[in-house]
C-alpha positions, 0 to 999 in steps of 0.5 A: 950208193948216193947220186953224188958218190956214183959221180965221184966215182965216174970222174975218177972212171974216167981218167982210167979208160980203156981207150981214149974217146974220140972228140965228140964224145970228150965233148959230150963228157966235158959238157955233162961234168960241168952241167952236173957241177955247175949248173947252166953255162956262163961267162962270156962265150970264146973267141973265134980264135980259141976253138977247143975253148969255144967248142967246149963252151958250145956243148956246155950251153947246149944242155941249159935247162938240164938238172944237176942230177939229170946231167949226174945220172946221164954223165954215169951212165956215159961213163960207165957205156966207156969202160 
């Protein structure tokens, strides 16, 4: 199984979870899928007012400089430790 299709699968893992992650770990989940889709973080960083949008902005930003595939395998890996 591709890299690509091991992080299809692990998107579709994840809203079948046996218990819901604590906020911390959704966080870590938000970051790495949007550093694995995306790439590096951008667009304007949130207000002080939006703290879910501006945390999930700060968690995604944290990982600048990861690859696509590095941030695929860690997002898996993640995952699959959760199921």
């Amino acid at each position: 199984m591709s890299l690509e299709e091991q992080f299809a699968q692990a998107q579709l893992d994840s809203k079948n979870l046996p218990e819901r992650p604590d906020n911390m770990t959704l966080l870590k989940i938000y970051a790495l899928f949007k550093q694995g889709s995306a790439g590096d973080a951008t667009g304007d960083r949130p207000g002080m007012t939006d703290f879910v949008g501006r945390a999930k902005f700060d968690a995604w930003a944290a990982l600048q400089g990861t690859s696509l595939d590095e941030a695929k395998q860690q997002y898996i890996d993640l995952i699959e430790g959760l199921k």
